[in-house]
Steps between C-alpha positions, in 0.01 A plus 500: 500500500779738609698456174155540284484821668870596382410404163244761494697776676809450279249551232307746603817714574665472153101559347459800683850632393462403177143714469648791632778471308271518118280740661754754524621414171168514351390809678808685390504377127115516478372776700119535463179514688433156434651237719714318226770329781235372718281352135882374403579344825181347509385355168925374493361316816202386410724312187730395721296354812322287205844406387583347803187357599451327105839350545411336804783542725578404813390606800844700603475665183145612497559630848816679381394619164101515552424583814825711613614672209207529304240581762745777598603617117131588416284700716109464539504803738697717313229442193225578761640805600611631195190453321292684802754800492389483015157542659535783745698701304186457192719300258232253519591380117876407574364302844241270276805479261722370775263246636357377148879438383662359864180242499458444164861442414616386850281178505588480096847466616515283771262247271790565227772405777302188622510404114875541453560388841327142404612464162 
């Protein structure tokens, strides 16, 4: 149990990292009103989580890779948050925008990930 719990730390340490890391790069490069690092961070994750879980790995490695890094690489909260703050500031047309492509694509991708992971 103890060493599970590792797993997911060490992973959740470099994911985290590793997100703030391309959102300053994407900020910096992009910068814009719409959230482009969190969208990034999150459909890349969404392709990647299905990745791992397609290619059926074992359980270290889906506690490294899936759980750790990835559930700390993409951010549900962030998305939240980001898409109330669209809202309140009246740029109601770039917060339907955000959620239509982060759903839309993000489940698109993780099926596509599942695929390759399988095949």
């Amino acid at each position: 149990m103890i060493t599970n719990i590792l797993w997911v730390a060490l992973g959740g340490f470099f994911g985290a990292m590793s997100r703030y890391g391309v959102g300053l790069v994407i900020k910096k490069k992009y910068p814009s009103t719409f959230p482009f690092a969190t969208l990034f961070v999150n459909l890349l994750g969404s392709f990647l989580l299905g990745l791992i879980m397609g290619a059926h790995t074992d359980t270290t490695l889906r506690l490294l890779l899936g759980t750790g890094f990835m559930g700390a690489f993409t951010t549900f909260s962030t998305f939240k948050l980001e898409n109330i703050q669209l809202h309140a500031k009246g740029k109601i047309k770039i917060a339907v925008l955000y959620l239509a492509i982060s759903y839309t694509c993000g489940i698109l991708l993780a099926f596509l990930g599942i695929w390759l992971g399988s095949n």
